[in-house]
C-alpha positions in Angstrom: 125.8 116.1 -1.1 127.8 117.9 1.2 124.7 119.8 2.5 123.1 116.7 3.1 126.4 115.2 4.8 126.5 118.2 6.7 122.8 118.1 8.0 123.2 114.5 9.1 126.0 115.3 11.5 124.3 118.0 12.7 121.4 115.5 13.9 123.9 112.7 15.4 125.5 115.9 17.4 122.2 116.4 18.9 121.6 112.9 19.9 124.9 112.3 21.6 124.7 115.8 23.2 121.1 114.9 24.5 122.5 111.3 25.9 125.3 112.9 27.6 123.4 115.6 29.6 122.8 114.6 33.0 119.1 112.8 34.2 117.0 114.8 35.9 116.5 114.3 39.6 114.2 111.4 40.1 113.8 110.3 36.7 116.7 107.5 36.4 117.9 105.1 39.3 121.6 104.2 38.9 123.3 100.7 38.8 124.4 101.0 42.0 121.2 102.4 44.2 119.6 99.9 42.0 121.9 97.0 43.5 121.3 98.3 47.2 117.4 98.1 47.0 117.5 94.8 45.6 119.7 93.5 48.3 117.6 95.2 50.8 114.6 93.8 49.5 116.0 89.9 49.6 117.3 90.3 52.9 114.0 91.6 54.3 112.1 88.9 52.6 114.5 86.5 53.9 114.4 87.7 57.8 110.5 87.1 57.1 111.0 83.7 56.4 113.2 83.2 59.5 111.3 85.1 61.8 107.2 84.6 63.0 106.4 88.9 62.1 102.2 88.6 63.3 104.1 87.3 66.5 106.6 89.6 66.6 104.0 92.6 66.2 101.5 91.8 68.5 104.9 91.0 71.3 105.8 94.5 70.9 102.5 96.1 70.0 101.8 96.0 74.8 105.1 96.1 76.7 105.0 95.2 80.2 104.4 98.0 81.7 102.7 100.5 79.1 99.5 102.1 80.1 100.5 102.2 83.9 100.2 104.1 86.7 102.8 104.0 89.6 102.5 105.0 93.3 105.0 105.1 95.7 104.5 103.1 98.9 106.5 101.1 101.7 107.6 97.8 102.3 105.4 96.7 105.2 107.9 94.0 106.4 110.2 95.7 109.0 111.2 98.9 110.4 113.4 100.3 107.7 111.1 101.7 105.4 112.0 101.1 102.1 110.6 102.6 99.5 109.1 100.7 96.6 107.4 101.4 93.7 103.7 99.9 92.3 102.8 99.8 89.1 99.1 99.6 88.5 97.0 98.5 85.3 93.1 98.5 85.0 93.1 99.0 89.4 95.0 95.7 89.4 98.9 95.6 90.7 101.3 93.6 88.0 105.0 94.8 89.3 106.7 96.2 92.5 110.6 97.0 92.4 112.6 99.7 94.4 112.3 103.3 94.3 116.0 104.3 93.1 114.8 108.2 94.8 113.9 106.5 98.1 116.3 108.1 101.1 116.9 104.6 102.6 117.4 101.9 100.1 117.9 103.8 96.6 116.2 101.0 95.4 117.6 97.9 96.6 115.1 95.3 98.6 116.2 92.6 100.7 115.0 88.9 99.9 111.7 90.0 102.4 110.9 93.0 100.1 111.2 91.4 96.6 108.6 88.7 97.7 106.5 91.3 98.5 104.7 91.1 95.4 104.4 87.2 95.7 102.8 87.5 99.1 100.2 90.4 97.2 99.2 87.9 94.8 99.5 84.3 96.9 96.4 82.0 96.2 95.9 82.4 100.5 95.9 85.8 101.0 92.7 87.0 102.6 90.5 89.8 100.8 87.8 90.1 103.0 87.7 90.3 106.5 86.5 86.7 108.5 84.9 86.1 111.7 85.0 83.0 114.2 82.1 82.9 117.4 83.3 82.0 120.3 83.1 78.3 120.5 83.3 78.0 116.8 85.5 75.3 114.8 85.5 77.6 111.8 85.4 81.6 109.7 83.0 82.8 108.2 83.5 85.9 105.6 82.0 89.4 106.7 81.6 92.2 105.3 83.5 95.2 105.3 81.2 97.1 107.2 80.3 94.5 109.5 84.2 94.3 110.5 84.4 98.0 111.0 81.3 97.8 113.2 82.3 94.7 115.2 85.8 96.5 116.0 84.4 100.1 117.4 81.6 98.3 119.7 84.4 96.1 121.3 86.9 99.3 121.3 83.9 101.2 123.1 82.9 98.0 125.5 86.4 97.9 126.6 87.2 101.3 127.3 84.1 101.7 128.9 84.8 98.6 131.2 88.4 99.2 132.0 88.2 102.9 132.3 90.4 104.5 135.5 89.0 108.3 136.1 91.3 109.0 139.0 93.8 107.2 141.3 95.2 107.9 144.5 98.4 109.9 145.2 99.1 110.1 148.5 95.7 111.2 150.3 94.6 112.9 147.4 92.9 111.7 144.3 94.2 112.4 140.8 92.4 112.6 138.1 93.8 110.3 135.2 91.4 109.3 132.4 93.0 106.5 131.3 92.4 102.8 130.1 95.4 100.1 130.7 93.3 97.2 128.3 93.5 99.6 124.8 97.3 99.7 123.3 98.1 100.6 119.9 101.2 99.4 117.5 102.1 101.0 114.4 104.6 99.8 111.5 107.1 100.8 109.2 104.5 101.6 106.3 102.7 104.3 108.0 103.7 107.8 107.2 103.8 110.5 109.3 100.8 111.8 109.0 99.3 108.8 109.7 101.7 108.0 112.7 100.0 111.6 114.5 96.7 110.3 114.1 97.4 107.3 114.9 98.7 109.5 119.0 96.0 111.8 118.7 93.5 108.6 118.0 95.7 106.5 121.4 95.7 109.8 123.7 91.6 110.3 122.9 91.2 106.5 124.2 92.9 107.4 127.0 95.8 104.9 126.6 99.4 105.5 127.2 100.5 102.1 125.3 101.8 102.9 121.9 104.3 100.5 120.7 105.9 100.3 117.2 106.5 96.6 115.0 110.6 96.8 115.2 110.9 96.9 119.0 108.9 93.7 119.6 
């Protein structure tokens, strides 16, 4: 009897010793964690109720300006030259805002160079060059081409027709090579480089008219 009493306790020993030993890692979730995922659970299932999710994941899935490519450029309006930044998707411009490295306006624009990007993508700006006859009521569109060819004949006829070879100073005569019908005006958007070509281009004419937008 006593051996058998003594065997029994030996087995209800083992039992509460195996309860008592702590779960392995993984194996059990507590009260508490148990608790927290549930709550977590109703509230995400509630925001999903509240809020349209396919709407919200196609919104976010293209930002405004992801998959761009930006240039730098200048406003074209007066003679500051501010710089401003383009941002360009499939060849097509969808923003323009202030460079914040630019020298002269760190960014800022005045009222004529944030509606820069409205006058870009008016209704009435022209995108091909147009053409009226003399005598003519109306345009006509041209080609590209066709402008570029127009412009250099009546470039050439009027250089050739006003062209001044030498004048008189005092009894002798001066070569000059010169044409006083042919002047040229550059703008705030052109760089540098393109403001020396533009002389070299006005000296090889043979004018000495070379005017810039801000002094007129």
């Amino acid at each position: 009897m006593d051996a058998h009493k003594s065997q029994s306790n030996k087995v209800l020993e083992e039992i509460r010793t195996d309860n008592t030993e702590a779960p392995r890692e993984g194996s059990r979730v507590s009260r508490r964690e148990w608790f927290r995922t549930a709550a977590g659970g109703w509230a995400s299932l509630g925001l999903a109720s509240l809020v349209d999710m396919p709407t919200l994941r196609s919104s976010i899935q293209e930002l405004k300006l992801s998959k761009i490519n930006e240039f730098t450029t200048s406003c074209n309006f007066c003679s500051c030259g501010c710089g401003m930044v383009a941002s360009v998707r499939d060849d097509k411009l969808i923003a323009m805002e202030g460079d914040y490295d630019h020298i002269v306006n760190r960014g800022s624009l005045c009222v004529k160079g944030i509606s820069m990007f409205a006058t870009h993508t008016s209704p009435n700006r022209l995108a091909t060059p147009r053409y009226r006859a003399p005598g003519s009521d109306h345009w006509e569109e041209i080609t590209w081409e066709n402008a570029v060819e127009r412009v250099a004949q009546k470039i050439r006829k009027t250089r050739d027709t006003t062209w001044i070879a030498t004048e008189k100073l005092g009894e002798a005569e001066v070569p000059v090579n010169r044409t006083d019908a042919i002047a040229f005006m550059g703008g705030a958007q052109n760089t540098n480089e393109e403001c020396c070509l533009f002389q070299k281009a006005a000296r090889l004419l043979g004018t000495a008219f070379v005017e810039h937008q801000a002094r007129l």
